[in-house]
C-alpha positions as CSV (number, residue, x, y, z in Angstrom):
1,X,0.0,0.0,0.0
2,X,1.5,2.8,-1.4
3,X,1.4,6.6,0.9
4,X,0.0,9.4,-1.5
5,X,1.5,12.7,-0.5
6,X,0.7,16.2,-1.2
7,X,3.2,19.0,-2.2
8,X,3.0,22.7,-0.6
9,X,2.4,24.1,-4.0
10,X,-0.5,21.3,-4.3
11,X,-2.0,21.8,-1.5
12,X,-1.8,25.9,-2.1
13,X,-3.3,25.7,-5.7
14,X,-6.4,23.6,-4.0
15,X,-7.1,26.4,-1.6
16,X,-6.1,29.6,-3.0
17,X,-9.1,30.4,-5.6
18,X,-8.1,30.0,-9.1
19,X,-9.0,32.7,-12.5
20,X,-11.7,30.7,-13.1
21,X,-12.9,31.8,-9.7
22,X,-12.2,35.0,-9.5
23,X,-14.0,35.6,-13.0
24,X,-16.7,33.8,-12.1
25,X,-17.5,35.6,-8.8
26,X,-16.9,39.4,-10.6
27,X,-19.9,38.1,-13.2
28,X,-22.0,36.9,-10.4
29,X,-21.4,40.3,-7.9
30,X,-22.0,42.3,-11.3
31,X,-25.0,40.7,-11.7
32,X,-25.9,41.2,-8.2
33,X,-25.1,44.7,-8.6
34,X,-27.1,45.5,-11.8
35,X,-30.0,44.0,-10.2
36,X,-29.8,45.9,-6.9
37,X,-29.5,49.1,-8.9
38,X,-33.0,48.2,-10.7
39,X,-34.7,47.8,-7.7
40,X,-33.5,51.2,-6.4
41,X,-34.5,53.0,-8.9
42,X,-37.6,51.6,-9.4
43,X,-39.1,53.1,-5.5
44,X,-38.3,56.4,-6.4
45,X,-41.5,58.8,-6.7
46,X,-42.7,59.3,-10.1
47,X,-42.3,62.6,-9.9
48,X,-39.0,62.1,-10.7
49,X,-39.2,61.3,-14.2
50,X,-40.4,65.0,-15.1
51,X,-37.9,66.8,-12.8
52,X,-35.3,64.4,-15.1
53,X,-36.6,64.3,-18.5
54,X,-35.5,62.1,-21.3
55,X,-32.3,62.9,-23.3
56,X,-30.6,61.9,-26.5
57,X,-27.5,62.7,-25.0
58,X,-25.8,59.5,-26.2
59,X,-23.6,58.9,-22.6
60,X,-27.4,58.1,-21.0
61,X,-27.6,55.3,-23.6
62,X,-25.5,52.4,-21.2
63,X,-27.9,53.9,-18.1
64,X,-30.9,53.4,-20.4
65,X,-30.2,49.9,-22.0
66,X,-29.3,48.7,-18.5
67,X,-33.3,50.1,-17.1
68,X,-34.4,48.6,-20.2
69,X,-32.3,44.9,-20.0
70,X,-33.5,44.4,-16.8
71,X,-37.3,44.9,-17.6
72,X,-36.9,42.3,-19.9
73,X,-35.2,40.0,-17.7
74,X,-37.9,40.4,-15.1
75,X,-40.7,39.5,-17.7
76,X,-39.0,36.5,-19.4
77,X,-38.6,35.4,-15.9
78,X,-42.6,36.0,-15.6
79,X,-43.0,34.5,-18.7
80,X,-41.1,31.7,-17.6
81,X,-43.3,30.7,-15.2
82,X,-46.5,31.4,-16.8
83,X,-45.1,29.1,-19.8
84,X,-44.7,26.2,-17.0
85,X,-47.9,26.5,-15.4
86,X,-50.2,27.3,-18.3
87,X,-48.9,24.8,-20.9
88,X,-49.0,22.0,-18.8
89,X,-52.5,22.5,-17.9
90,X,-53.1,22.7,-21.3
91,X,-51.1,19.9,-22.5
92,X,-51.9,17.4,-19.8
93,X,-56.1,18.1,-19.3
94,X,-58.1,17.6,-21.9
95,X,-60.7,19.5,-20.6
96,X,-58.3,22.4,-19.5
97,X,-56.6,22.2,-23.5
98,X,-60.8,23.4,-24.6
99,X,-60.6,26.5,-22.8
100,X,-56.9,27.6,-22.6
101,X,-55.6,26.9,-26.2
102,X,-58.5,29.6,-27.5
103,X,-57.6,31.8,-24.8
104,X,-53.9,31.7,-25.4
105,X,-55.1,32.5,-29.6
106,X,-57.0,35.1,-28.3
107,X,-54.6,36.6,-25.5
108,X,-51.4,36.2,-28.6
109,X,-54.1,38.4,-30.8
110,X,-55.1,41.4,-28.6
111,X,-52.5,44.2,-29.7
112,X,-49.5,45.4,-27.0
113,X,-51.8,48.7,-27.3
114,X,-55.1,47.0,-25.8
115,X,-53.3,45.4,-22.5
116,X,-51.5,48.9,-22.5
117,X,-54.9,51.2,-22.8
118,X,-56.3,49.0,-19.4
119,X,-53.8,48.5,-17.4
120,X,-51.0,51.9,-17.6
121,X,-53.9,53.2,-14.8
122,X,-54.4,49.8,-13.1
123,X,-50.9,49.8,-12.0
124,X,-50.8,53.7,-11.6
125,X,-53.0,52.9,-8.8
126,X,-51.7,50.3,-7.5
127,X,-48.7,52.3,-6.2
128,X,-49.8,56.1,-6.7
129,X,-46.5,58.4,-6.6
130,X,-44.3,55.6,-7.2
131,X,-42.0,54.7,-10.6
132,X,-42.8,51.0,-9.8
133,X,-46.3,51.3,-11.1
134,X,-45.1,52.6,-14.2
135,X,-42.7,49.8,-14.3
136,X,-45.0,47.0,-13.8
137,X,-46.7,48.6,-16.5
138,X,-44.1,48.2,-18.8
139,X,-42.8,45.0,-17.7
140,X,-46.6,43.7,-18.4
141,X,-46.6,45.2,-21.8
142,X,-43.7,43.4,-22.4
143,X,-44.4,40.0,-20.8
144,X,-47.4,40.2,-23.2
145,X,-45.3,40.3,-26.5
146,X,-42.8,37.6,-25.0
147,X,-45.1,34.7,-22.9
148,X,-47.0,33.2,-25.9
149,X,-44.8,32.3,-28.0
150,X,-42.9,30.7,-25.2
151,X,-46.1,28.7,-23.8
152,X,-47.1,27.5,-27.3
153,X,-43.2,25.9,-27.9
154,X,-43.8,23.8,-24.9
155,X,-47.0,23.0,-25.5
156,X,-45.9,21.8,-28.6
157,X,-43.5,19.5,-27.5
158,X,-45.3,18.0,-24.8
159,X,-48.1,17.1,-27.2
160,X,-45.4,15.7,-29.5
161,X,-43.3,13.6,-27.0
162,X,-42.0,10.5,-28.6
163,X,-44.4,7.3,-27.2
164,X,-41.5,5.1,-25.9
165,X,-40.2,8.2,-23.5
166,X,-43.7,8.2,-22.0
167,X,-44.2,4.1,-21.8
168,X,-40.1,5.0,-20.1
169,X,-41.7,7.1,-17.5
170,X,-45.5,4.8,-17.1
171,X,-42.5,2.0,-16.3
172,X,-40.4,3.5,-13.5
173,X,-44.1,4.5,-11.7
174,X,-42.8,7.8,-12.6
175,X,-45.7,10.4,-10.5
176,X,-47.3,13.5,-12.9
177,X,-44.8,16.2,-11.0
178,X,-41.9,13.9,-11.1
179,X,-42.7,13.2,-15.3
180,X,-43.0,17.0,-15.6
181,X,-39.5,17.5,-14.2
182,X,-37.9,14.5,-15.3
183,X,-39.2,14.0,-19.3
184,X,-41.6,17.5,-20.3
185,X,-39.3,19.9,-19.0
186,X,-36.0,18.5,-20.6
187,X,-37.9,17.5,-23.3
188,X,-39.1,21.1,-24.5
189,X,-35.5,22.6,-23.3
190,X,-33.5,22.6,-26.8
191,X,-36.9,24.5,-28.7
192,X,-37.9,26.3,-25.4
193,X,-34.7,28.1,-25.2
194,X,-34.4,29.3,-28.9
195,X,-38.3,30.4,-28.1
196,X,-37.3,32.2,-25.4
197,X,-34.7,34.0,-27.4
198,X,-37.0,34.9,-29.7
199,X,-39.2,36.4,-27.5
200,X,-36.5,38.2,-25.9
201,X,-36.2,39.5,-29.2
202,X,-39.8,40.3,-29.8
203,X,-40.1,42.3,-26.7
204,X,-37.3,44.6,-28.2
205,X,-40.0,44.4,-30.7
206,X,-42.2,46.4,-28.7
207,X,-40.2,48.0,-26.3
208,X,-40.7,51.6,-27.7
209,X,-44.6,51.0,-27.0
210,X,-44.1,50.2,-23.8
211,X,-41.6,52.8,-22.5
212,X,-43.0,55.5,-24.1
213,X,-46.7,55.2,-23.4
214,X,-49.6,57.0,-24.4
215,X,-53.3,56.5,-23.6
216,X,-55.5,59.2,-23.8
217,X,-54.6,62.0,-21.2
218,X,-52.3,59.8,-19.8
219,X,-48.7,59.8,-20.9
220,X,-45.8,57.8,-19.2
221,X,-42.1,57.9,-20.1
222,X,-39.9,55.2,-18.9
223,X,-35.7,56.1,-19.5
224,X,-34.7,53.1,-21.6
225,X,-33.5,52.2,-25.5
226,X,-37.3,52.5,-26.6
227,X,-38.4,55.9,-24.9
228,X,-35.2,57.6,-26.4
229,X,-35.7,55.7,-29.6
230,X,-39.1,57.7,-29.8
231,X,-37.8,60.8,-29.1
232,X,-35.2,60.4,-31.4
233,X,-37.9,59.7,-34.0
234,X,-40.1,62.9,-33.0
235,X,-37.3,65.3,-33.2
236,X,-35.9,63.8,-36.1
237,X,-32.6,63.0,-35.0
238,X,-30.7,60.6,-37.2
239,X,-27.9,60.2,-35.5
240,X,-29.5,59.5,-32.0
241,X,-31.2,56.6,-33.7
242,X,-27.9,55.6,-35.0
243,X,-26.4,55.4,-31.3
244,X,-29.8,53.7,-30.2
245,X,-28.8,51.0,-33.0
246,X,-25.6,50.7,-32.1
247,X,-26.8,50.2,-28.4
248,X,-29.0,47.4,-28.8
249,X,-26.3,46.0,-31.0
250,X,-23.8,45.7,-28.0
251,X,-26.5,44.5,-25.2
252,X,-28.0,42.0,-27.8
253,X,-24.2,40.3,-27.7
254,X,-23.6,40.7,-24.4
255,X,-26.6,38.6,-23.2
256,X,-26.0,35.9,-25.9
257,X,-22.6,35.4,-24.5
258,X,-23.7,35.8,-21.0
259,X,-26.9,33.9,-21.1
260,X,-28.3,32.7,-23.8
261,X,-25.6,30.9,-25.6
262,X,-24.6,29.0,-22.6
263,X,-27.9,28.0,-22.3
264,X,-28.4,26.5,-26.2
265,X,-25.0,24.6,-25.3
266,X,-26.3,23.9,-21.7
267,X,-29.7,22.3,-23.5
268,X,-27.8,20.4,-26.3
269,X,-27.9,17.6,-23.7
270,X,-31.4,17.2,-23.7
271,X,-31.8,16.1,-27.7
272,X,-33.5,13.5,-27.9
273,X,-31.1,10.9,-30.1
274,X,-29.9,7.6,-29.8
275,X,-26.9,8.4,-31.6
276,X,-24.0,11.1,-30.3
277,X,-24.5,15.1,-31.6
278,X,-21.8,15.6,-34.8
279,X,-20.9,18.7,-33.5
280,X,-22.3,20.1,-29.7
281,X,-22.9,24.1,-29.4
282,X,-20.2,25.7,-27.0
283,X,-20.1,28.5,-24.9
284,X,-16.9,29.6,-22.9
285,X,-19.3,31.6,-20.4
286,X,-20.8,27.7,-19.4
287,X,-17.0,26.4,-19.5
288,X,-16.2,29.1,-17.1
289,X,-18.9,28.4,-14.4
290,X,-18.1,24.5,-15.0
291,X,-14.3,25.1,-14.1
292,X,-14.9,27.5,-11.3
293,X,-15.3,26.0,-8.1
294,X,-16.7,28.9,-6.5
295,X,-20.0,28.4,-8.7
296,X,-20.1,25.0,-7.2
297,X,-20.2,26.0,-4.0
298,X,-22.7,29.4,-4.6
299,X,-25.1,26.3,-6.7
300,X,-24.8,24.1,-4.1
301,X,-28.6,24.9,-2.1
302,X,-30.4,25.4,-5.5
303,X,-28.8,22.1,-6.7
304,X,-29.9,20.8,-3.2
305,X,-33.9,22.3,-3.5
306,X,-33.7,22.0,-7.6
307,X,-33.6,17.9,-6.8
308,X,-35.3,18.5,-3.7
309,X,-38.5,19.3,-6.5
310,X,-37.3,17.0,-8.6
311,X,-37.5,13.9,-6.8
312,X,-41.2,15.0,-4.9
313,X,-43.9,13.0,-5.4
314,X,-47.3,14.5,-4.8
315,X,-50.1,12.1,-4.2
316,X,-52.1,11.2,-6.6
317,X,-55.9,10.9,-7.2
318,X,-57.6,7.9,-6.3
319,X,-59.9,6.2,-9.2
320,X,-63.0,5.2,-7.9
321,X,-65.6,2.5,-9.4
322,X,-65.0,0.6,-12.4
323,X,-63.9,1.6,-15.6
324,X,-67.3,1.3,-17.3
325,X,-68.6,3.6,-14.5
326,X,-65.5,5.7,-15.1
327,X,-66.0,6.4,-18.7
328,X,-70.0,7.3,-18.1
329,X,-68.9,10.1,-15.4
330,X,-66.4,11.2,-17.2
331,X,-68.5,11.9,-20.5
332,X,-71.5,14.0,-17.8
333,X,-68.7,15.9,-16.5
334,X,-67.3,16.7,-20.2
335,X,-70.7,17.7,-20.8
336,X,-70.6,19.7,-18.3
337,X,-67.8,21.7,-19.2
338,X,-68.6,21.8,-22.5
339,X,-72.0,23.5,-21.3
340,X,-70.3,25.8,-18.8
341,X,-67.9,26.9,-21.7
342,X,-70.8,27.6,-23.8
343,X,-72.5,30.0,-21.0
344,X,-69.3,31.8,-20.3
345,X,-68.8,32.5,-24.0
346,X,-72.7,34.1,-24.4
347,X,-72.1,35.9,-21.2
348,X,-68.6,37.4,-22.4
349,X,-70.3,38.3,-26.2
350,X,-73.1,39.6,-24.4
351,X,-71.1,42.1,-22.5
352,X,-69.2,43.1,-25.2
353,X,-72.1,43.6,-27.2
354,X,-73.9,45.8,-24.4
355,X,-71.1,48.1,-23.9
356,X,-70.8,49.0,-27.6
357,X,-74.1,49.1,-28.3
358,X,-73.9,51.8,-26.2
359,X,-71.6,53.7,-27.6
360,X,-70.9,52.9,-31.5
361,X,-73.5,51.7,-34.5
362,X,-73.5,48.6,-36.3
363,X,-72.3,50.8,-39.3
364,X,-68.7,50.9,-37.3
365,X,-68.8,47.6,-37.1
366,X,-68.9,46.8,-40.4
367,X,-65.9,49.4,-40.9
368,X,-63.7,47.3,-37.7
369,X,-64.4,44.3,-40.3
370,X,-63.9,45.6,-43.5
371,X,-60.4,47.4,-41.8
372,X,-59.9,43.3,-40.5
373,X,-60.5,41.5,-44.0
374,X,-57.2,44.0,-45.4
375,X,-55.3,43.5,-42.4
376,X,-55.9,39.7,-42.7
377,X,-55.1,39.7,-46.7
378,X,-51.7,41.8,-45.8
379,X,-50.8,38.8,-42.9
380,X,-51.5,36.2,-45.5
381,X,-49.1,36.9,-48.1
382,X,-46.4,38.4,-46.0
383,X,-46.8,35.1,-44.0
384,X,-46.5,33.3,-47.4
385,X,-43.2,35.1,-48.4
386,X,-41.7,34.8,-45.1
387,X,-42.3,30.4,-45.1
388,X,-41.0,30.3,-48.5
389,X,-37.8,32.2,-47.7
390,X,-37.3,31.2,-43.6
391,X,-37.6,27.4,-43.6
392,X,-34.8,26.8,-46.3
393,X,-32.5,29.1,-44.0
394,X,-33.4,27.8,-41.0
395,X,-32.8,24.2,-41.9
396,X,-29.6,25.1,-43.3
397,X,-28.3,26.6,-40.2
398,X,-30.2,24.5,-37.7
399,X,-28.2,21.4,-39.0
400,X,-25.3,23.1,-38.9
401,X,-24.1,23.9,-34.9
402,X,-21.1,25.9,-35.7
403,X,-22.8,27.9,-38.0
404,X,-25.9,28.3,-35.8
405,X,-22.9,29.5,-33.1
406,X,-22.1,32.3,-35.2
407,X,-25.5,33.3,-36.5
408,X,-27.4,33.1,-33.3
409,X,-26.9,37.2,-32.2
410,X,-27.3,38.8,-35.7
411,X,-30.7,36.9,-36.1
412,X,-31.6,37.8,-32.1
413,X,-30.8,41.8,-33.3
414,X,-32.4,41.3,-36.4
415,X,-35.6,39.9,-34.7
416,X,-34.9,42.5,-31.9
417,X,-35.1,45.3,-34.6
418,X,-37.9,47.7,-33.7
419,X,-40.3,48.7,-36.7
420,X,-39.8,52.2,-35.0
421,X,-36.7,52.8,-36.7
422,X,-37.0,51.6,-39.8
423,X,-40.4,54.1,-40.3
424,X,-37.6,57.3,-41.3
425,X,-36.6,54.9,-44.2
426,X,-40.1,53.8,-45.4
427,X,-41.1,56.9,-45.2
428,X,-38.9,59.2,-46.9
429,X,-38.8,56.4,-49.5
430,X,-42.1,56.6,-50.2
431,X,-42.9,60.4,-50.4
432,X,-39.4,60.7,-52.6
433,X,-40.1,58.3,-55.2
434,X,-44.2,58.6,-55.1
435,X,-45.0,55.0,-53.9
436,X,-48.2,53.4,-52.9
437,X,-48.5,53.2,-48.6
438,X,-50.8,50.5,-48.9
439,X,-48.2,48.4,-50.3
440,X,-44.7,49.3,-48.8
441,X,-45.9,49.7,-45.5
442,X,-46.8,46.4,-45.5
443,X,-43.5,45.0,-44.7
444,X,-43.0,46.3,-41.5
445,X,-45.7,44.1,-40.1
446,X,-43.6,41.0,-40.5
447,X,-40.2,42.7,-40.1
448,X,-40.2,42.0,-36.5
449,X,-42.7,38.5,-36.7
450,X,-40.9,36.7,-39.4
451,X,-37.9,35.4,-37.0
452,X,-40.7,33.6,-35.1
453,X,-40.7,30.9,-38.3
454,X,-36.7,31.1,-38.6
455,X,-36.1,30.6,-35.1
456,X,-38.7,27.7,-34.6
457,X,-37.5,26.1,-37.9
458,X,-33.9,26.3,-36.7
459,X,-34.7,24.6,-32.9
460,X,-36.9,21.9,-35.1
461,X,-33.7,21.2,-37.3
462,X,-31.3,21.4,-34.1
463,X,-33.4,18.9,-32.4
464,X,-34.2,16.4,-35.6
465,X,-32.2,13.1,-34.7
466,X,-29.1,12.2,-35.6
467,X,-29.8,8.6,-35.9
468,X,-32.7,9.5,-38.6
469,X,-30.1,11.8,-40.6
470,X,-28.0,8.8,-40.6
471,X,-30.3,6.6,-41.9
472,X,-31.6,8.9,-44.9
473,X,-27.7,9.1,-45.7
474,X,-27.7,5.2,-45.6
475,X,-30.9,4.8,-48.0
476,X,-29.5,7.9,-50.5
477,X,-32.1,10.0,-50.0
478,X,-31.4,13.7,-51.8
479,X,-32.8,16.6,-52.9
480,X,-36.9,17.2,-53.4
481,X,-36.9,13.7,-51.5
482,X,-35.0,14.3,-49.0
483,X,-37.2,17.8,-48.1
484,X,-40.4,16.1,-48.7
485,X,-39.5,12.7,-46.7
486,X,-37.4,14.0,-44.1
487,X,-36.8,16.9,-43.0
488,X,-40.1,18.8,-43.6
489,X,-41.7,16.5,-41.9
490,X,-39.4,16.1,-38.6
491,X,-39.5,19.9,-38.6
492,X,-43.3,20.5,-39.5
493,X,-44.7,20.9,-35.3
494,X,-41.9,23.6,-34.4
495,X,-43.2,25.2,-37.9
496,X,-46.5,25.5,-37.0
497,X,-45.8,26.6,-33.6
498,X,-43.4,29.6,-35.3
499,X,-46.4,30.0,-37.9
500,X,-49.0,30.5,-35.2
501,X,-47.3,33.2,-33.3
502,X,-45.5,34.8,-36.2
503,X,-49.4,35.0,-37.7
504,X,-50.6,36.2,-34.1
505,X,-47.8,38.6,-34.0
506,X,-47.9,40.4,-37.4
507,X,-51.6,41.5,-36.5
508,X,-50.0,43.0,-33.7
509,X,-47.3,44.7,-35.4
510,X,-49.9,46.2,-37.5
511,X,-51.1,49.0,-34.8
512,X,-47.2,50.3,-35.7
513,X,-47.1,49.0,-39.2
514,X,-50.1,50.6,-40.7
515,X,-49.3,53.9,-39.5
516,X,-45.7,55.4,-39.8
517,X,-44.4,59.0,-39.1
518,X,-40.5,60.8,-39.1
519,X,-41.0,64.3,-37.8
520,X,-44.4,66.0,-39.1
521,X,-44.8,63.5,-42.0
522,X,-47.2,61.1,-41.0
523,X,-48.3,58.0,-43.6
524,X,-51.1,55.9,-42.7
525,X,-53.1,52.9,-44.7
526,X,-56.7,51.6,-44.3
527,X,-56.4,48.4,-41.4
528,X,-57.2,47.1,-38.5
529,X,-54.1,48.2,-37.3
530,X,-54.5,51.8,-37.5
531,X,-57.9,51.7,-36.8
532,X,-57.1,50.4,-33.3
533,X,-53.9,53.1,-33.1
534,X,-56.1,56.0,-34.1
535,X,-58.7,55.3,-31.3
536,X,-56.3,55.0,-28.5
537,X,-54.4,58.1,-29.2
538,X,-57.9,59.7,-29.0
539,X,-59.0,57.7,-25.9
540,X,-62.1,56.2,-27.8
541,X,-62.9,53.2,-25.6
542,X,-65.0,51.8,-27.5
543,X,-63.6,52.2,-30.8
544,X,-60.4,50.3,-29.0
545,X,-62.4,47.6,-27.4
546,X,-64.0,46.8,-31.0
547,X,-61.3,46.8,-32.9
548,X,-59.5,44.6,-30.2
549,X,-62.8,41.8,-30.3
550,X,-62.6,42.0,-34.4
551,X,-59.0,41.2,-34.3
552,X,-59.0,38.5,-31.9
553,X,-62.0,37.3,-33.7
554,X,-60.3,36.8,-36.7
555,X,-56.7,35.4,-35.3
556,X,-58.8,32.6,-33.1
557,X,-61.0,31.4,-36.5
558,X,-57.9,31.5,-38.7
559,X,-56.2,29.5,-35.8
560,X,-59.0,27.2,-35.3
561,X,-59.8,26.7,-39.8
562,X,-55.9,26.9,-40.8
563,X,-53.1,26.3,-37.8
564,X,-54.9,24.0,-35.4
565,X,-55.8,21.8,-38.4
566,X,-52.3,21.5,-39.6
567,X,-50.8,21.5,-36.1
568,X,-53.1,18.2,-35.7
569,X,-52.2,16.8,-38.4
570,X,-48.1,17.0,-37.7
571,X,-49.1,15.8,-34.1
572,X,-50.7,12.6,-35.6
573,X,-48.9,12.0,-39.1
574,X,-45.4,13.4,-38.2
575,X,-44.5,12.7,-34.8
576,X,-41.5,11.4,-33.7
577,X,-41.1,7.7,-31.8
C-alpha cells in the first residue's frame, strides 16, 4: 500500500481560488449589482421622471439599456413561469386544452396597445406616486409580447413527445410532477430556449410601446432604448437613432454570451437521439462556471432544492368505481364543461355587445371588419413570403451547430429590430419616389414576426435526430426527396408553432405598421391596425375595445380553420417515436 502525499504548492493551488474563480464571482457580484440598482430605482416617486426628462445625450444610452435589459429580464422570468404552469394544464387536461388553447389564440391576438390602454392606470393605482407602477406597467406590456410564444413551444413538444419516453416514464411509476421534471421539461429545453430567445427578441420588438406610453390624457415615459428611440424619432434625430442601433447591437451580444448561448449549449444535452450530436454548441461563459469551483459552491442549495423538486412526489388521485362507471362520469362531466364553456362565452359576447351598443353603430362595425379582411389579406401573403424564404434558411443553419454559433446574435438583433426605426426609411422612401402606402408599408408588419418561423425552424432542425439523418444518408435520399420525406416533416410541429405566433404577432405589429411617421410627416393605410392606433391616441374606448374583439375574432378562427388543423395533423402524421 503505497502513501500518497501532497506538495505545498499542491495543497496551495487547491485552496487559493483559481481565474476561473475570480471571473466567475466578478460576473455573479455584477449581476448582483445590476439587479440591486433596478430595484432602487424603481421606488423612487414618479415625480421624478419629469424633474429628469428624457435625453438623447448618447452617454445616457448604457444607463438606459441597463433600465431597459433588466425589464426584460424580469418579464422573461414571468414568462417563464407562466409558460410552466399554463402549458402543462393545457397539455396534460383535456378539458383544461378546450378553454386555454382559444384563450392563449385570443390573449397572442389582442394588440401590445389593448393590454396597454387597461392596465397603464391599473398599475398607476396600485402604487400612486411611485415609478414601480409605471414599471409594472411596462414589464406587463412586455411579458405580453414575450409569454406566448414561449407557452405555445412547450405545448408543442409536450403534445409531440415521442411514445417510448412516455411508456419509459408509465415503467419507473414515474408520479405527474416527477414526469413534468424528469421528461416534459427536458424534453421542450432545446426548442424552449431558442423560443425564449425569440421572445427576448420580440419584446425589443415592442419596447418603444411600452416605454414610451400613451393612452388618452395619460402619458408615461420610462428612461430606456425604446423611450429615447421615440424621441429620437419625434425630433428627427438621425444620428440619435444611430447610437440607439448601435446600443441594442452591444446589449444583444452581451446577453447571448452571457446567457443565452450558454444555455443552447447547456440544452444540447437534452436532444432526444440515440446516436451522439456531430458537433455540440459551445459556450466559454458555461466552461467558465463549470471550471470554477466557487460556482459550485454558490449552486450548491439550489442544486440541493432543484432535486429536492425533482424527486417529490405529490399524491395522486384515487380512481373510484369501475372503468365502465368511469367512462359514463367522465363523458356527464365533459358535458358539463362543455356546457359551462358555452355559458361563459354568451355571457362574455353579451357584455361586449352591451357596452358598444352603447356607444358605436352597427355601421362601425362593419368598418372594424372591413379594416380586419385587409389586415388579414396583408398577414397572409407576407406570412407566405416569409415560409417560403425562412424554412430553407433555418434548416440550413439548424443542422449546422457551428454555424448556428455564429448566426445566433445577428438573427436575435435582427428579430430585436424595432419597426420604429426603420419608419424614417419607409417613409422618406415613399414620399421621394411617389409609392403606394398600402403596399410598402406592408412589410413592417412582419419585419419583427418573421424570426418567429426562422427561429422555430432552426430549434426543429437542431433537435431532428441524428440517428434518422443517418439513416436517410444510408438509403441515398437527396434533394426534393429528401425535403419532402425527411426533414419537412421532422421539422413540420416547431413550424407550425413559429407560424402560429408569427401570424398572431404580425396582427399585432400592424397597430405600428399601418401607421408610420419621421417628424411632421405622418403615412397611414386603411387596417385594423390603424384603426385600433387611431382610437387609442384619441382615448375612444370603444372604438379600442372593437377593434380589439374583431381582431381577436379573426386570429382565433384562422387558428381554429388553418393552424390547429395542420398542427393536428403533424401531431398525428409526423410525430416522432
Amino acid at each position: 500500500m503505497t502513501r500518497q502525499t501532497f506538495s505545498p504548492l499542491a495543497i496551495r493551488r487547491s485552496v487559493l481560488p483559481s481565474l476561473w474563480d475570480l471571473m466567475a464571482l466578478l460576473i455573479v457580484v455584477g449581476a448582483i449589482v445590476l439587479v440591486a440598482y433596478g430595484a432602487r430605482v424603481t421606488t423612487v416617486p414618479l415625480s421624478t421622471l419629469d424633474v429628469t426628462p428624457l435625453s438623447l445625450d448618447p452617454a445616457n444610452l448604457p444607463v438606459y439599456a441597463l433600465r431597459t435589459v433588466l425589464r426584460m429580464l424580469l418579464a422573461i422570468a414571468f414568462s417563464l413561469v407562466f409558460t410552466f404552469v399554463y402549458a402543462a394544464a393545457a397539455a396534460k387536461s383535456r378539458r383544461a386544452e378546450m378553454v386555454l388553447i382559444p384563450i392563449l389564440d385570443v390573449l397572442q391576438s389582442v394588440p401590445i396597445l389593448g393590454f396597454l390602454t387597461f392596465t397603464v392606470t391599473f398599475f398607476l393605482n396600485l402604487f400612486p406616486g411611485s415609478v414601480l407602477g409605471a414599471e409594472l406597467a411596462s414589464v406587463f406590456a412586455i411579458f405580453t409580447s414575450q409569454a406566448w410564444n414561449m407557452t405555445f413551444s412547450m405545448y408543442q413538444s409536450m403534445r409531440n413527445q415521442p411514445k417510448d419516453l412516455e411508456e419509459a416514464t408509465r415503467s419507473f411509476h414515474l408520479s405527474g410532477w416527477q414526469r413534468f421534471w424528469r421528461l416534459d421539461v427536458p424534453f421542450a429545453m432545446p426548442g424552449l430556449v431558442w423560443n425564449t430567445m425569440m421572445s427576448m427578441s420580440g419584446g425589443w420588438f415592442f419596447v418603444v410601446a411600452s416605454e414610451a406610453i400613451t393612452v388618452g390624457d395619460t402619458t408615461v415615459t420610462l428612461p430606456g432604448i425604446g423611450s429615447y428611440v421615440a424621441l429620437a424619432i419625434k425630433q428627427q434625430n438621425i444620428m440619435a437613432i444611430l447610437y440607439a442601433v448601435v446600443a441594442m447591437l452591444v446589449v444583444i451580444i452581451l446577453y447571448d454570451q452571457f446567457l443565452f448561448r450558454p444555455l443552447v449549449a447547456w440544452a444540447d444535452k437534452f436532444r432526444f437521439e440515440t446516436t451522439a450530436s456531430g458537433m455540440a454548441p459551445t459556450s466559454w461563459m458555461l466552461d467558465l462556471f463549470r471550471r470554477a469551483r466557487v460556482t459550485h459552491v454558490l449552486a450548491a442549495p439550489i442544486e440541493w432544492l432543484a432535486r429536492l423538486v425533482w424527486n417529490l412526489r405529490l399524491p395522486q388521485w384515487p380512481r373510484l368505481g369501475s372503468r365502465q362507471a368511469g367512462i359514463a362520469t367522465a363523458r356527464v362531466i365533459d358535458g358539463a364543461w362543455i356546457a359551462l364553456i358555452a355559458v361563459g362565452a354568451a355571457w362574455a359576447a353579451y357584455v361586449s355587445i352591451t357596452y358598444l351598443r352603447a356607444s358605436i353603430g352597427w355601421s362601425e362595425v362593419a368598418t372594424a371588419v372591413l379594416y380586419g379582411l385587409i389586415t388579414l389579406a396583408r398577414v397572409v401573403v407576407l406570412m407566405a413570403i416569409a415560409t417560403l424564404i425562412w424554412v430553407p434558411v433555418g434548416v440550413w443553419i439548424g443542422l449546422r451547430p457551428k454555424l448556428a454559433e455564429k448566426v445566433q446574435p445577428l438573427a436575435q438583433f435582427l428579430a430585436a429590430f424595432p419597426a420604429n426605426i426603420a419608419f424614417p426609411v419607409f417613409v422618406v422612401l415613399i414620399v421621394r419616389f411617389g409609392l403606394d402606402a398600402n403596399i410598402w408599408l406592408s412589410p413592417l408588419m412582419i419585419l419583427g414576426t418573421q424570426w418567429y418561423i426562422l427561429f422555430n425552424v432552426i430549434a426543429g432542425a437542431s433537435a431532428f435526430p441524428s440517428d434518422l439523418k443517418e439513416a436517410a444518408r444510408s438509403f441515398h435520399i437527396r434533394g426534393w426527396r429528401w425535403w419532402f420525406k425527411v426533414i419537412l416533416p421532422g421539422i413540420f410541429p416547431y413550424y407550425i408553432t413559429g407560424a402560429i405566433t408569427a401570424s398572431g404577432g404580425s396582427w399585432n405589429a400592424s397597430i405600428v405598421a399601418e401607421i408610420a411617421s419621421w417628424g411632421d410627416t405622418r403615412l397611414s393605410t386603411p387596417g385594423l391596425g390603424s384603426y385600433i392606433a387611431n382610437a387609442t391616441a384619441a382615448g375612444d374606448f370603444p372604438r379600442v375595445v372593437l377593434g380589439i374583439v374583431v381582431m381577436c375574432a379573426f386570429v382565433t378562427l384562422f387558428n381554429r380553420l388553418v393552424w390547429r388543423p395542420l398542427y393536428a395533423f403533424g401531431e398525428r402524421r409526423l410525430r416522432l417515436g
